[in-house]
N, C-alpha and C positions, 0 to 999 in steps of 0.2 A: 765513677762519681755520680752526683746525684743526676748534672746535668748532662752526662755522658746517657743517663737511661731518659732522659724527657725528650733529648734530641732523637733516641732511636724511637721511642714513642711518637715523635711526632712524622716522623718518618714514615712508621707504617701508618699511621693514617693516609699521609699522602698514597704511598705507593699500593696501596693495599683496599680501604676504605671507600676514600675518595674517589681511585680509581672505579673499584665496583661501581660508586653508584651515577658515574658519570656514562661508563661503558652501560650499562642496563640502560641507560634513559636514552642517550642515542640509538640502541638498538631499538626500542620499544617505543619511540614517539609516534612513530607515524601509526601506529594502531590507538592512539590516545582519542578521544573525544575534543573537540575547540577547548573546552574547560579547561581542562585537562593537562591538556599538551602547552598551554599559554603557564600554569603551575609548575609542571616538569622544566619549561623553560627558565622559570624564574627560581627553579632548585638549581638547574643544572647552573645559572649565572652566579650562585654565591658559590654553590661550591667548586669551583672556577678559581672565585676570588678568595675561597677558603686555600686552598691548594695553593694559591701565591703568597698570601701571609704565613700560612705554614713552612712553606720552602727559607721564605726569608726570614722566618723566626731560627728554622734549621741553622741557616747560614749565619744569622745572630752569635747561636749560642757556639759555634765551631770557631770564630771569630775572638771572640770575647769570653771564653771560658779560660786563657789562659789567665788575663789579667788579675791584678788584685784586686781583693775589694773595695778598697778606696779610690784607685782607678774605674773599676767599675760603677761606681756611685758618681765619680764626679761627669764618667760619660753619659750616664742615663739622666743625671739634671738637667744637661745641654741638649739632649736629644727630646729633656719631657719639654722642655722650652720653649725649642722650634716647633716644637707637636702644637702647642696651647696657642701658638699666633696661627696658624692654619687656618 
């Protein structure tokens, strides 16, 4: 299904992508310049926080694919809900 290929797509971003360029930036900071390495750090911080929305967007869709669409619509009203008072 459609959401059977987005899940694996977002997958290898994590295990694949993500990975890459968090392993390159740890290996490679300490040869960074001040500038530099203060940038790489604040790459390395979203993509951190990229790889955790990812995972739990994963774990979303493995969850929630079986449901119907009407169940689906009425869990994501509740959920944009709670989002919008945050």
């Amino acid at each position: 299904t459609l959401l059977d290929i987005i899940e694996v797509f977002f997958s290898n971003i994590i295990d694949k992508q993500l990975s890459f360029l968090t392993e390159f930036i740890q290996d490679h900071i300490d040869s960074f310049n001040e500038d530099t390495k203060k940038n790489a750090m604040k790459i390395l911080n979203e993509t951190r926080k990229s790889r955790h929305v990812l995972r739990l967007t994963v774990m979303l869709i493995e969850k929630l694919k079986s449901l119907a669409p009407r169940e689906l619509l009425k869990l994501f009203n509740s959920f944009k809900e709670k989002l919008s008072s945050l």
